[in-house]
LOVOTOR-934499 format. One record per residue (C-alpha): residue number from 1; residue in three letters; x, y, z negated. Coordinates in steps of 0.02 Angstrom, whole numbers, plus 50000, padded with zeros to 5 digits. Each point is the difference from the previous one (the first is absolute). Example, Ala and Ser with C-alpha at 12.3 -4.5 7.8 and 13.67 -1.06 7.14 Angstrom:
BEGIN
[rolo 1,ALA,[50615,49775,49610]];
[rolo 2,SER,[50069,50172,50033]];
end
This chain:
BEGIN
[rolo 1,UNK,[51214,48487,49666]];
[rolo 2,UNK,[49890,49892,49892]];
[rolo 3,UNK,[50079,49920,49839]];
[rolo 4,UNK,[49973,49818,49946]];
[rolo 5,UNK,[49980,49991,49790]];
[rolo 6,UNK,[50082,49832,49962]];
[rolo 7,UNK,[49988,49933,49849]];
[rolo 8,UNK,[50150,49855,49945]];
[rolo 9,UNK,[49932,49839,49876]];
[rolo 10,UNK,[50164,49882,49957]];
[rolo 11,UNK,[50072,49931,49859]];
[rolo 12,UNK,[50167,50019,50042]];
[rolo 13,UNK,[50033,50194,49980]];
[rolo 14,UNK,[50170,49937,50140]];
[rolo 15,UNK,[49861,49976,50111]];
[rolo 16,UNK,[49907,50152,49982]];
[rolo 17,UNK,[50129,50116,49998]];
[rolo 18,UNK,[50064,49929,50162]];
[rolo 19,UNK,[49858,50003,50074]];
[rolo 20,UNK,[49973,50196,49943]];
[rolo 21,UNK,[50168,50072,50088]];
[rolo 22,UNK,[49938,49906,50146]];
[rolo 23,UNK,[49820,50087,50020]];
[rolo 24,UNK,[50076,50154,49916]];
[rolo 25,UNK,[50134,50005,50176]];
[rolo 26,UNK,[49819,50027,50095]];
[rolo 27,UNK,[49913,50156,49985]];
[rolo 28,UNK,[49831,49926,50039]];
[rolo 29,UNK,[49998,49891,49843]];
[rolo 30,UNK,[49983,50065,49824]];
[rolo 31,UNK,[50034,49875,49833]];
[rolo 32,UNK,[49870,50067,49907]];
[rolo 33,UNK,[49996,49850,49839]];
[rolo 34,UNK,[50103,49872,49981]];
[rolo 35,UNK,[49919,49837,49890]];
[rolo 36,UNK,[50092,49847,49931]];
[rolo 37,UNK,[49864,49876,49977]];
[rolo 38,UNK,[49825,49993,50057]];
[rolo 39,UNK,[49893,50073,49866]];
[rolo 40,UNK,[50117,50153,50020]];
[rolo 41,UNK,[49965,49998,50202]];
[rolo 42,UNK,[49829,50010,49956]];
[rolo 43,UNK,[50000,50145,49899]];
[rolo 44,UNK,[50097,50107,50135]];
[rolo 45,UNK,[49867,49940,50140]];
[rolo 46,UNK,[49855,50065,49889]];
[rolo 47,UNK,[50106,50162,49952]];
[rolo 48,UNK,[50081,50027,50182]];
[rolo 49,UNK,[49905,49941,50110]];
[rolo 50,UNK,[50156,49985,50128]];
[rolo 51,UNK,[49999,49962,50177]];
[rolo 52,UNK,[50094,49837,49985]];
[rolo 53,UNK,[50046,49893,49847]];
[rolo 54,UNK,[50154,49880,50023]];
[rolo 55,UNK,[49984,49848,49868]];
[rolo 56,UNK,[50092,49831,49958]];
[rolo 57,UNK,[49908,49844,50022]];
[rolo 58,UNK,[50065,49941,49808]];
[rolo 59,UNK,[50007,50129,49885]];
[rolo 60,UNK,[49964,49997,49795]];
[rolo 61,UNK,[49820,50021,49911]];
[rolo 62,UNK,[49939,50011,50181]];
[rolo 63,UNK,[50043,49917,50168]];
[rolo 64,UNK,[49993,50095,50160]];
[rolo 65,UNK,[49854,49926,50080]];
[rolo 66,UNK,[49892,50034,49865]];
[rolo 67,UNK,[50050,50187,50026]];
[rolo 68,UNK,[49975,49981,50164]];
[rolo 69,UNK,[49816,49936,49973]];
[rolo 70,UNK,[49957,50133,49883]];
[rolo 71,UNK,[50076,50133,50094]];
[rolo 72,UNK,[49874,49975,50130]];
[rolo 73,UNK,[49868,50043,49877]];
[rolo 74,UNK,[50093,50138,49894]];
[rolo 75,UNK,[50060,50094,50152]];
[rolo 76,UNK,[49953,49942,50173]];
[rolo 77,UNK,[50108,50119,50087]];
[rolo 78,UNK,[50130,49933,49940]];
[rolo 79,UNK,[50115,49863,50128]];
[rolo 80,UNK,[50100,49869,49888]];
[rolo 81,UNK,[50149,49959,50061]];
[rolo 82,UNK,[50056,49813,49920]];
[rolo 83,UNK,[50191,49983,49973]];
[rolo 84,UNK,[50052,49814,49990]];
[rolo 85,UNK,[50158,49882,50020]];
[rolo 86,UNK,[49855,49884,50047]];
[rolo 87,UNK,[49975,49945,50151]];
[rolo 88,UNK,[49882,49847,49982]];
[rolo 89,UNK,[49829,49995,50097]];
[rolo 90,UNK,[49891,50012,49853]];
[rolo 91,UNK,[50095,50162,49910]];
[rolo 92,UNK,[49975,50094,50149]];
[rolo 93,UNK,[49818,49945,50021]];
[rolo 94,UNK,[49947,50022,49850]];
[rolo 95,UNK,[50070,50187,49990]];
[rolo 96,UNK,[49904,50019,50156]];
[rolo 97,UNK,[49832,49940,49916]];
[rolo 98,UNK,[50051,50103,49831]];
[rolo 99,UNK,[49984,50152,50118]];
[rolo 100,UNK,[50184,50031,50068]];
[rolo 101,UNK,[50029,50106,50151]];
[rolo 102,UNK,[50180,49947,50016]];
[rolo 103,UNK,[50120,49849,49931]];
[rolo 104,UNK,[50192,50029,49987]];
[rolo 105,UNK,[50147,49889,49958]];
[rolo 106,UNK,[50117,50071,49902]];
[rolo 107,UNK,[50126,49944,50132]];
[rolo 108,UNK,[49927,50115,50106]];
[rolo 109,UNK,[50123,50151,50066]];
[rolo 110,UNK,[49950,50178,49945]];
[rolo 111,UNK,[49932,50044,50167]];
[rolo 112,UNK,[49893,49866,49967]];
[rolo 113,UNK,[49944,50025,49851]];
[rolo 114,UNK,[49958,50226,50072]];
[rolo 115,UNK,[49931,49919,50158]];
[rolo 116,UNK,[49868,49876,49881]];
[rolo 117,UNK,[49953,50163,49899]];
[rolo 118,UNK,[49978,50094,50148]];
[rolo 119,UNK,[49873,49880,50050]];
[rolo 120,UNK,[49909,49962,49856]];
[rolo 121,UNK,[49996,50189,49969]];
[rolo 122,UNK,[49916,49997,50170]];
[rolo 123,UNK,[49883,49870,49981]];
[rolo 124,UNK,[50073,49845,50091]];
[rolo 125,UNK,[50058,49837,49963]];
[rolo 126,UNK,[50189,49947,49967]];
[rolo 127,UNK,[50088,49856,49954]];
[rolo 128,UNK,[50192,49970,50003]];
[rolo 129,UNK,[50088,49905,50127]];
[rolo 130,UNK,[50016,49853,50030]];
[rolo 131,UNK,[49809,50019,49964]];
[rolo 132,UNK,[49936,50028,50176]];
[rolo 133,UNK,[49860,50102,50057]];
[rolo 134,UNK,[49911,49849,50043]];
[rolo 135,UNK,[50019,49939,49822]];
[rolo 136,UNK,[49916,50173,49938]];
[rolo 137,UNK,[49839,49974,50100]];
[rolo 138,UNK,[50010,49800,49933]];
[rolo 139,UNK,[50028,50059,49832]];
[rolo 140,UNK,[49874,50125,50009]];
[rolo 141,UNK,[49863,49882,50060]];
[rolo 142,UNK,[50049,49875,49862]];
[rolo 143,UNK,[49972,50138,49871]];
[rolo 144,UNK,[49850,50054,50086]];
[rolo 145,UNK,[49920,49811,49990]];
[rolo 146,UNK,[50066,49985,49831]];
[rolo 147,UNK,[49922,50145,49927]];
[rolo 148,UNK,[49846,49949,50060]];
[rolo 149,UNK,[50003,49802,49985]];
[rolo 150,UNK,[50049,50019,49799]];
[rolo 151,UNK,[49909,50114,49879]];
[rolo 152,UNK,[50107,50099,49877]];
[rolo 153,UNK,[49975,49899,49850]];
[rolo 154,UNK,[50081,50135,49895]];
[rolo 155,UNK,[49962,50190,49938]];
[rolo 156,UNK,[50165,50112,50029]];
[rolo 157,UNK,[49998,50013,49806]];
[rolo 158,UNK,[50002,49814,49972]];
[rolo 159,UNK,[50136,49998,50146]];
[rolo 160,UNK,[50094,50128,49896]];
[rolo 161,UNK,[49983,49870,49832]];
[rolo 162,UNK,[50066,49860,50121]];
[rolo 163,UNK,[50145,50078,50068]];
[rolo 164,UNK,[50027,50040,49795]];
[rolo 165,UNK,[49957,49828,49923]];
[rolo 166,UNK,[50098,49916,50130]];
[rolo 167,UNK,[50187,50106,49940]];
[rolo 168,UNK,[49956,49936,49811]];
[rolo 169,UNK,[49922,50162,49940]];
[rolo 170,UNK,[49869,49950,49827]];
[rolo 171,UNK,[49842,50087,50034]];
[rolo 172,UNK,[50024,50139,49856]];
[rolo 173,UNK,[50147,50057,50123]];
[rolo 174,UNK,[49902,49986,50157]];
[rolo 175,UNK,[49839,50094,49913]];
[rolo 176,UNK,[50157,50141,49955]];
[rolo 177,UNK,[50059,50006,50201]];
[rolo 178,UNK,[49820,50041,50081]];
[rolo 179,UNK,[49958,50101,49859]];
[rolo 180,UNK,[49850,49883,49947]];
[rolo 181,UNK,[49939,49914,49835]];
[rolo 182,UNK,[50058,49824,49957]];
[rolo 183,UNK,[49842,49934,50006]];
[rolo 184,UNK,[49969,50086,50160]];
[rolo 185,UNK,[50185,49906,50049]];
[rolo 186,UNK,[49938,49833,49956]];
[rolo 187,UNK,[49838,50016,50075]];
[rolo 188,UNK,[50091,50024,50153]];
[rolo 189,UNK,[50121,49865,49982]];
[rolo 190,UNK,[49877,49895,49944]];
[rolo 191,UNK,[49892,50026,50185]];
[rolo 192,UNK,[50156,49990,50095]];
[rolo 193,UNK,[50041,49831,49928]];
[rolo 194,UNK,[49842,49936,50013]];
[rolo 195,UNK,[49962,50077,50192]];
[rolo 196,UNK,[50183,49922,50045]];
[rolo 197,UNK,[49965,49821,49919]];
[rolo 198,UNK,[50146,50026,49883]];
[rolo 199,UNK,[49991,49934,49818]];
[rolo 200,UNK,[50192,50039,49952]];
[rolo 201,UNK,[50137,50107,50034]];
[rolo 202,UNK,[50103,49890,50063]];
[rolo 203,UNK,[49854,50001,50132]];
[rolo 204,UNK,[50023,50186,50021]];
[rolo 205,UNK,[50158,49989,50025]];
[rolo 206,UNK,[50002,49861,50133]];
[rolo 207,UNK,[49851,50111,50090]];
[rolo 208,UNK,[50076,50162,50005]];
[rolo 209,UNK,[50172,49903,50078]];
[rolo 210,UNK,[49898,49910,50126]];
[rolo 211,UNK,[49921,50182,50025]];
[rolo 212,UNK,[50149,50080,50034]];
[rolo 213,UNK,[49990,50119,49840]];
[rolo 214,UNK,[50137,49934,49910]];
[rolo 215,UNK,[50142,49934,50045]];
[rolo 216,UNK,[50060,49834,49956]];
[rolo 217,UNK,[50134,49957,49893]];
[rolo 218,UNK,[50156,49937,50078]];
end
């Protein structure tokens, strides 16, 4: 019997440890990292290389669609696997354009949540009820027309500096996280702005909500 490497990326160590025991109950699945914010995930996907990487739409330093995104170029064999409690049209598409091969509620049962791996690990679409299958192929066309109606306007490393500017981090701090000189940080912060049409950050901030990347304050 094959074995699916899975690798775990959540903040809440609750939520990974639950969601372990439940792979760790099916002999075809094997935890191999476990990550608790996105610049973390991305350091297991370039050392692992797993079959399937499970990761939160909002997590610190680095949101889960810009893993998603860069996991397509870091390890291609990889299937993401988005776990949400969002269930709003534009989440779901946009994980779809970011690369996703499967979106999951975290209302979903734990069958669910084995049965979406099992797919993804397998190379096929899955979304969680009530999403139907006839919203997959819509959402999947929307992606599709999206991806090619709208240019990228950003580098993954200026994403990266986005998804960093936008939680409050000063550029010494961000240059510190990816491992780059500050003037290499504010270079890139200084395109991002620019490419965005941003001249604050209160304008970062207000993009990266409208984005989805953070999460506004209630």
């Amino acid at each position: 019997m094959s074995v699916t490497t899975v690798v775990l990326a959540d903040d809440h160590h609750l939520v990974r440890h639950s969601l372990r025991v439940m792979l760790e109950t099916k002999p075809e699945f094997r935890v191999v990292g476990e990550a608790e914010d996105g610049l973390q995930a991305l350091e297991l996907l370039d050392r692992l290389k797993p079959d399937v990487i499970v990761i939160d739409v909002m997590m610190p330093r680095l949101g889960g669609l810009e893993v998603a995104r860069q996991a397509r170029k870091r390890s291609p064999s990889t299937r993401v696997v988005v776990l949400s409690m969002y269930a709003d049209e534009a989440y779901v598409t946009e994980a779809l354009r970011s690369g996703a091969q499967a979106y999951v509620l975290k209302s979903a049962s734990p069958e669910e949540f084995v049965t979406a791996i099992k797919e993804a690990a397998a190379g096929h679409p899955y979304l969680s009820p009530p999403l139907s299958e006839l919203a997959i192929r819509a959402y999947i066309s929307a992606a599709r027309a999206s991806s090619l109606e709208t240019p990228e306007p950003l580098t993954p490393r200026e994403r990266e500096v986005l998804h960093l500017a936008a939680q409050g981090y000063t550029t010494s701090q961000i240059a510190r996280m990816l491992s780059i000189s500050q003037q290499t940080a504010q270079t890139h912060r200084r395109n991002m702005m620019h490419r965005l049409k941003l001249h604050s950050q209160t304008d970062v901030v207000r993009y990266a909500i409208e984005k989805g990347i953070l999460k506004p304050r209630g």
